[in-house]
N, C-alpha and C positions, 0 to 999 in steps of 0.2 A: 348760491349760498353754500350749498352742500361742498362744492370745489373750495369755495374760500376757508372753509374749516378743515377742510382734510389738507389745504396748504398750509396753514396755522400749524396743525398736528403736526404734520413733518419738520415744518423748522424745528418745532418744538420737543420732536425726538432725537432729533439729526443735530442740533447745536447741543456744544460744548465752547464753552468762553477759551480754556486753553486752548482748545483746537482753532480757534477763527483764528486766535491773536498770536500764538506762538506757533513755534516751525518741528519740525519732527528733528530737526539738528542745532548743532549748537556750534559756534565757531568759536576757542580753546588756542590764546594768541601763549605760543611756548618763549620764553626770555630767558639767556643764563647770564651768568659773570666768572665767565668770559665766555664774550661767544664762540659759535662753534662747537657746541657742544651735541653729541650724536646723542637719539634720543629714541625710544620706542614706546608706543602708546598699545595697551593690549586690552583683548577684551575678558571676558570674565572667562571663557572658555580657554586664556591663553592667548590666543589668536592675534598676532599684530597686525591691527587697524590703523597705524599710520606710523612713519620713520623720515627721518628728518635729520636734520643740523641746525642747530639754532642760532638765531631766533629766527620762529616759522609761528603761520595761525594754522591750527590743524580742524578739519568742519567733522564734529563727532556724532552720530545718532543717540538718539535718545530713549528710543524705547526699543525692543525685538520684535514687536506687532503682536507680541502674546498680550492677553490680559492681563494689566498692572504688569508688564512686563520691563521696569528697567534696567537700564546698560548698568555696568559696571566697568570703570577703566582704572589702569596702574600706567602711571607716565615712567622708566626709566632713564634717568639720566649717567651717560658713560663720558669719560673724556681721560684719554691717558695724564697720569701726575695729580688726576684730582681723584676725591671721594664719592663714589657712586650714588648716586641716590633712589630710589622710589617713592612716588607722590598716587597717595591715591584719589583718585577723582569720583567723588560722591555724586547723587543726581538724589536732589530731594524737590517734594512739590516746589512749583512756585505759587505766587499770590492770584495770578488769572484762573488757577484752579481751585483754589480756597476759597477764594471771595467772586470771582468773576461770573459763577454759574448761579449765584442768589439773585440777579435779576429777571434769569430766563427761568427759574424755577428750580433750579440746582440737579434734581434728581437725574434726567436724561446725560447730563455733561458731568456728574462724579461719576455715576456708574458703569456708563455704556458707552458715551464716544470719547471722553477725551481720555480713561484708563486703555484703549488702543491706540490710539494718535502719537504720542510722547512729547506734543507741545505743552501738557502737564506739568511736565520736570525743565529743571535745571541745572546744568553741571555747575562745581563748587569745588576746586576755586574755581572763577569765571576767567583768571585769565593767572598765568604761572611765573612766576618771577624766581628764581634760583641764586643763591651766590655758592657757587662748589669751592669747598673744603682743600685745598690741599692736601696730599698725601701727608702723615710725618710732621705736619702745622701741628702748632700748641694753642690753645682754645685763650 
């Protein structure tokens, strides 16, 4: 008996709904008009985390493993004759983290596993569609 409660206890510290159900990444499908477009995905510190030509899916992380720790990313998009762009890419809860920890009891999976995991979040937009500007084009 005493075993079956200290296994209970543990799931019950040890889950988080975000964490069963979501992934610590997130895959981030890049599209322009016109393809072919060079691209660089960076992280908060600067840092380019993926580079490419488009259209590409790039698989992004989602948390740094710190506490409430999440990413933050800037997509730039280059292509000679067009207008450059920068798209920022947000990471806000999702709903497995809002709602999903109210049946294991919430507490253990807002506070302690799933704010380390990064299955919590999700990137936004979910997937990036571009139409580039020409240079010198009138609106």
């Amino acid at each position: 008996m005493r075993r079956l409660l200290l296994a209970l206890a543990s799931a019950w510290f040890l889950s988080g709904c975000a964490t069963i159900v979501g992934s610590k990444t997130q895959d981030v499908p890049i599209q322009t008009w016109p393809q072919g477009v060079r691209f660089v995905v960076q992280d908060e510190t600067g840092r380019a985390v993926a580079k490419g030509v488009t259209p590409q899916t790039v698989s992004l992380q989602k948390s740094d493993g710190s506490y409430f720790g999440k990413k933050k990313y800037t997509l730039q998009l280059e292509q000679e004759g067009y207008v450059p762009q920068t798209i920022p890419l947000e990471l806000s809860p999702n709903l497995w983290y809002i709602l999903g920890n109210i049946p294991l009891g919430g507490i253990p999976g807002w506070l302690i596993v799933d704010p380390f995991n990064g299955g919590m979040y999700k990137i936004e937009p979910a997937r990036i569609y571009s139409n580039m500007s020409l240079v010198g084009a009138r609106s």
